[in-house]
C-alpha positions in Angstrom: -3.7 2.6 12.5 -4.5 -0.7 14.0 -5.5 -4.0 11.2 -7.4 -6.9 12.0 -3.7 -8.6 12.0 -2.7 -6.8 15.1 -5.9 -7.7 16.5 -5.6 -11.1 15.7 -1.3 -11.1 17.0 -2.9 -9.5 20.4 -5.8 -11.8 20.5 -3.9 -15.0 20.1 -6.2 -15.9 17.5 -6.1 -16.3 13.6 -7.6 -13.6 11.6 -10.5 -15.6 10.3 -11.8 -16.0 13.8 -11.4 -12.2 14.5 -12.6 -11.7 10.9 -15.8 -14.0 11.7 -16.4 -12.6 15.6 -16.2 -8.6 13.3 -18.8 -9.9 11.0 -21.2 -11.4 13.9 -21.1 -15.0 12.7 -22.3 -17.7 15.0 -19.1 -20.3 14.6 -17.0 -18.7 16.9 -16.6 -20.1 20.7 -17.9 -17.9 23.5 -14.6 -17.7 25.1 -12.8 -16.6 21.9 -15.6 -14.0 20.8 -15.0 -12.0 24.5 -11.2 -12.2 24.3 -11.3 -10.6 20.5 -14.1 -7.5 21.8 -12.2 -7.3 24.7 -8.7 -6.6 22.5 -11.2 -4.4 19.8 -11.9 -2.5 22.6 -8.8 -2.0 23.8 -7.1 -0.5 20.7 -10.6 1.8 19.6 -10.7 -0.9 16.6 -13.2 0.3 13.3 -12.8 -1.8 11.0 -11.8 -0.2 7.5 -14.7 -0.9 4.8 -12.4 0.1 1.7 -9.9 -2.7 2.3 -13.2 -5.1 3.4 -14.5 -4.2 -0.1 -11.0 -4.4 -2.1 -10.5 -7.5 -0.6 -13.9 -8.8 -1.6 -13.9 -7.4 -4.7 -17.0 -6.1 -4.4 -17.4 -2.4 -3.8 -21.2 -1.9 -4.1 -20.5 1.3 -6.0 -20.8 2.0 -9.3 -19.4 4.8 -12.1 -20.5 5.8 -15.6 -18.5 7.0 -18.4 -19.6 8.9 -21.2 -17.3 10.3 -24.0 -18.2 13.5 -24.8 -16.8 16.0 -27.5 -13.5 17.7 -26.2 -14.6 20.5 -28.0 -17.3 21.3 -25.5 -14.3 22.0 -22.8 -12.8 24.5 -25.3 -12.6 28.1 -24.2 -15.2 30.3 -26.5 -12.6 33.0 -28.3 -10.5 29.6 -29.2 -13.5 28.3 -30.7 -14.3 31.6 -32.5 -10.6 32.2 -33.7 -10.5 28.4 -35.0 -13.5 28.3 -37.1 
């Protein structure tokens, strides 16, 4: 599995800049922005968006809990012989 790291060792650049040319952002020079696309194309590069999220710690997802009664998961005859 190729990382933005290996990108960035093949590119000659830092990861920032391949991070910033991955996320279309305008402060990267021309000359860099082909050189990184040409080297993501090159190694089939898709970025992963569960270590993008983990390491913005901010997942966009969202859980609930609820305690509920263990009796509820209780076979029936237990429940029966028990009572």
């Amino acid at each position: 599995m190729v990382t933005i790291k290996d990108i960035a060792r093949e590119s000659g650049y830092s990861v920032s800049t391949v991070s910033r040319v991955l996320n279309n952002r305008n402060d990267v020079s021309p000359d860099a922005r082909k050189k990184i696309e040409e080297v993501v194309a090159k190694f089939n590069f898709v970025p992963n968006n569960n270590a993008k999220h983990l390491k913005q710690n901010n997942s966009r997802q969202s859980a609930y809990w609820s305690k509920v009664s263990q009796i509820c998961f209780l076979p029936v005859s237990w429940r029966k012989s028990s009572a």
